[in-house]
PAZAGU-593918 format. One record per atom (N, C-alpha, C): atom name; x negated, z, y negated. Coordinates in steps of 0.02 Angstrom, whole numbers. Layout:
N
+-------+--------+--------+--------+
: rolum :     xx :     zz :     yy :
+-------+--------+--------+--------+
:    CA :      X :      Z :      Y :
...
+-------+--------+--------+--------+
***
This chain:
69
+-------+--------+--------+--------+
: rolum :     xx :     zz :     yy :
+-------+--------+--------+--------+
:     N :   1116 :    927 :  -1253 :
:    CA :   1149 :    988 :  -1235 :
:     C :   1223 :    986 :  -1256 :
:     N :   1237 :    985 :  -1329 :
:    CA :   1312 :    975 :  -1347 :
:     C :   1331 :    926 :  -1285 :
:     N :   1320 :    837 :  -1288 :
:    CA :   1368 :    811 :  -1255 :
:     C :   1359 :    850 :  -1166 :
:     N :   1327 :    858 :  -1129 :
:    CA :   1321 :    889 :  -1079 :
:     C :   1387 :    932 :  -1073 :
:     N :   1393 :    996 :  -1144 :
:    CA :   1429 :   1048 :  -1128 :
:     C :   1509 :    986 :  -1140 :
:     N :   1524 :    958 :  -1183 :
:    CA :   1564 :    906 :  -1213 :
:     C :   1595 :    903 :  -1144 :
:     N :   1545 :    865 :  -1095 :
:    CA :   1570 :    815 :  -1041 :
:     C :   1575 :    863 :   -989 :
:     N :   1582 :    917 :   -982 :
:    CA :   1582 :    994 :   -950 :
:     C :   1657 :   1002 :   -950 :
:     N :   1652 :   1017 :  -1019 :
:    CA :   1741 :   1048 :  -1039 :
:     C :   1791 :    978 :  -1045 :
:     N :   1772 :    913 :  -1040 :
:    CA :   1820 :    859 :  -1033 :
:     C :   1843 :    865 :   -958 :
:     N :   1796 :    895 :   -897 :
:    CA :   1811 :    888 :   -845 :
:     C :   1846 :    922 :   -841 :
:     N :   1864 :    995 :   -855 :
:    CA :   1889 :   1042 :   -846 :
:     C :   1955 :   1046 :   -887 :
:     N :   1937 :   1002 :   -919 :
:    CA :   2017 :    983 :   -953 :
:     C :   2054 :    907 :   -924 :
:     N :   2006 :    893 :   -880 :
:    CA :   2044 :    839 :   -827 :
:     C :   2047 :    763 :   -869 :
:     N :   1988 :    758 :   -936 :
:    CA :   1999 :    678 :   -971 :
:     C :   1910 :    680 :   -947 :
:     N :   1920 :    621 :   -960 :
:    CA :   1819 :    577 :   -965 :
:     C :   1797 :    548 :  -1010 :
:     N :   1757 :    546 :  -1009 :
:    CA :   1729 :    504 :  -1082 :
:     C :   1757 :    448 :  -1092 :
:     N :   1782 :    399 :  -1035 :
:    CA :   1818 :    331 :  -1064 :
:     C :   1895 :    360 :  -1084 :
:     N :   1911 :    410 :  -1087 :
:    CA :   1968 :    434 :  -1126 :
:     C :   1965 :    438 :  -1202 :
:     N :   1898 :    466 :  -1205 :
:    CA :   1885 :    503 :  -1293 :
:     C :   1804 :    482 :  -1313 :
:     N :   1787 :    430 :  -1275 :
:    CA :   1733 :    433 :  -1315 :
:     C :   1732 :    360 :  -1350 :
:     N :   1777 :    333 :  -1377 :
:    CA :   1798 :    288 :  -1436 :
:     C :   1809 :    328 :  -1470 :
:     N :   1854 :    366 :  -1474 :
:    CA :   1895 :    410 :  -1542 :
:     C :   1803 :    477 :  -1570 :
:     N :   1783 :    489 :  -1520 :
:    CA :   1735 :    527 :  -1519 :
:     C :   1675 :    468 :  -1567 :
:     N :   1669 :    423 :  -1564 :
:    CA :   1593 :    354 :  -1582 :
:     C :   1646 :    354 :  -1658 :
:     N :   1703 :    327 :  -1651 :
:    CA :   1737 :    326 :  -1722 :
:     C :   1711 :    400 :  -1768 :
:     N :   1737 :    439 :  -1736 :
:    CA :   1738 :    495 :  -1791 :
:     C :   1664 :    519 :  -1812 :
:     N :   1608 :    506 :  -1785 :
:    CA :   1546 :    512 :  -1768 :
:     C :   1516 :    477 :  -1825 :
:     N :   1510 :    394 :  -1806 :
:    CA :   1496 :    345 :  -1852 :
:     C :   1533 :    311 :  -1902 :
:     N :   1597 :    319 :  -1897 :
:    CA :   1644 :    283 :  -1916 :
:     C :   1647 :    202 :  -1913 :
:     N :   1631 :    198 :  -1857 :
:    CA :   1623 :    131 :  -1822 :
:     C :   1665 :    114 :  -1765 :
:     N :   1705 :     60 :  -1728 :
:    CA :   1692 :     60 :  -1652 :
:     C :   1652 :     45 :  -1586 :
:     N :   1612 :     15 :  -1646 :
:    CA :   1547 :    -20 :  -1615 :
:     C :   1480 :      8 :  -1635 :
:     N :   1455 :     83 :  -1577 :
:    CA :   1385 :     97 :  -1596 :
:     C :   1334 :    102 :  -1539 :
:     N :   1301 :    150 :  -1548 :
:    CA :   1266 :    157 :  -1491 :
:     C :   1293 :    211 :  -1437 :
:     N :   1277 :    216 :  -1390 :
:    CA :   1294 :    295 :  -1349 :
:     C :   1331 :    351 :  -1398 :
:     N :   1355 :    405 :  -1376 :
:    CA :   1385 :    453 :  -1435 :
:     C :   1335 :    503 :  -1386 :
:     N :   1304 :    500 :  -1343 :
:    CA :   1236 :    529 :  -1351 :
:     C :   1171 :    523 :  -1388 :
:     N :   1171 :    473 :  -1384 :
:    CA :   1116 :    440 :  -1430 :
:     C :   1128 :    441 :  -1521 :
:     N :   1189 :    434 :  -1528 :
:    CA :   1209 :    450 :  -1600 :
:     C :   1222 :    522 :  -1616 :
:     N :   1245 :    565 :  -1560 :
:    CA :   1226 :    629 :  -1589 :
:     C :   1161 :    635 :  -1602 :
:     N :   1118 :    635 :  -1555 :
:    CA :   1041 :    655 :  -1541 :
:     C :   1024 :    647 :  -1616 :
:     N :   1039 :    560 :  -1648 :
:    CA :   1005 :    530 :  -1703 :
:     C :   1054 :    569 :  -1757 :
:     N :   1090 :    601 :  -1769 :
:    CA :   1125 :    631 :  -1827 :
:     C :   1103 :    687 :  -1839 :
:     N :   1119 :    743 :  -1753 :
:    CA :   1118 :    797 :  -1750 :
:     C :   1191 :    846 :  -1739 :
:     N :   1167 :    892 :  -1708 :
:    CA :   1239 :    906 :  -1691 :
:     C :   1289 :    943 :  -1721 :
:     N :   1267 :    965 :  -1786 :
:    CA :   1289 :   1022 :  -1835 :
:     C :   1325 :    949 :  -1880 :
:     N :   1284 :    884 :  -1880 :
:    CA :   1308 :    845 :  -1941 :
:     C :   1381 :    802 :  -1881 :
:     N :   1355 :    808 :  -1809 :
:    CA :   1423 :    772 :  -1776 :
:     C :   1467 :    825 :  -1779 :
:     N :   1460 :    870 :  -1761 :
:    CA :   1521 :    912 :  -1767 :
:     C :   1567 :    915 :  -1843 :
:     N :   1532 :    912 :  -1869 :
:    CA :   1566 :    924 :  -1931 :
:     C :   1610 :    845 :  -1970 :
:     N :   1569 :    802 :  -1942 :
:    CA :   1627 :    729 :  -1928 :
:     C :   1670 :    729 :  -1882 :
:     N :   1675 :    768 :  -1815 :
:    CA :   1720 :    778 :  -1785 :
:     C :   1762 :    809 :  -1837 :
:     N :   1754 :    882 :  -1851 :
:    CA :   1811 :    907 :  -1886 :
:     C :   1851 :    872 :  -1948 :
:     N :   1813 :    843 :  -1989 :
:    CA :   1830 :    790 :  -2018 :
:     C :   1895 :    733 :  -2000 :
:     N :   1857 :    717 :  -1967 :
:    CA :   1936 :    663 :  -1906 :
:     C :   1968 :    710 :  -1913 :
:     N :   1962 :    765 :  -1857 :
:    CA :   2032 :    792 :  -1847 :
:     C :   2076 :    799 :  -1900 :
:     N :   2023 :    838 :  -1949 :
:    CA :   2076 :    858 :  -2001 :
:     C :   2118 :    789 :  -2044 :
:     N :   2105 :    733 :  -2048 :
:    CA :   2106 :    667 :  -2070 :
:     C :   2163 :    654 :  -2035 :
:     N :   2179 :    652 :  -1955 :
:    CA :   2241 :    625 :  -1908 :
:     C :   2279 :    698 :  -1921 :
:     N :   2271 :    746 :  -1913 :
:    CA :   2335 :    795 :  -1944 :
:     C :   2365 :    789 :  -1990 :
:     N :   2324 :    776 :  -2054 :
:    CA :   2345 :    762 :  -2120 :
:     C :   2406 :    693 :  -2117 :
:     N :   2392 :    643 :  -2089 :
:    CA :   2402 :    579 :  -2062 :
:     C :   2469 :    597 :  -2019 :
:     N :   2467 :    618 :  -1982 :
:    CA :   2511 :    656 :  -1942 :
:     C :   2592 :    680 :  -1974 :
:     N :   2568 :    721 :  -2008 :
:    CA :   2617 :    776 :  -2059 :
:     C :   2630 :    728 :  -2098 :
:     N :   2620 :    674 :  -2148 :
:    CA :   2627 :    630 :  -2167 :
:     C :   2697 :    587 :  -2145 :
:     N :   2671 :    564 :  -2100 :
:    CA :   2729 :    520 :  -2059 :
:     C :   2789 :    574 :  -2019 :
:     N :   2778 :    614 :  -2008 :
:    CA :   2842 :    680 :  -1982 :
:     C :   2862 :    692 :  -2041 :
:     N :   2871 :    679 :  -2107 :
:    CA :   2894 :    718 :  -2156 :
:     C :   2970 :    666 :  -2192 :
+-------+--------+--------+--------+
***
């Protein structure tokens, strides 16, 4: 269901999964090399991927502000 809605709102924001779903498997597993980021949500769960998503993000902002400073 998450990736479904995921790959819903990528369309509608005009990217595809071969846009974001490296940066998406990274922030997930912290790997570049896993399985599906369907299949690794499924096996995590989606409360524990989301919350590695936010993680990244907050990680490349931090990262971000860093190097602008």
């Amino acid at each position: 269901m998450f990736i479904m809605q995921s790959k819903q709102q990528l369309q509608n924001w005009k990217f595809g999964m071969g846009k974001v779903g490296m940066p998406l498997r990274v922030a997930v597993t912290g790997a570049g090399q896993a399985p599906s980021v369907d299949a690794t949500v499924h096996a995590i769960g989606q409360n524990r991927s989301l919350k590695r998503i936010d993680n990244a993000l907050v990680y490349i902002n931090e990262r971000e502000n860093r190097v602008s400073e």
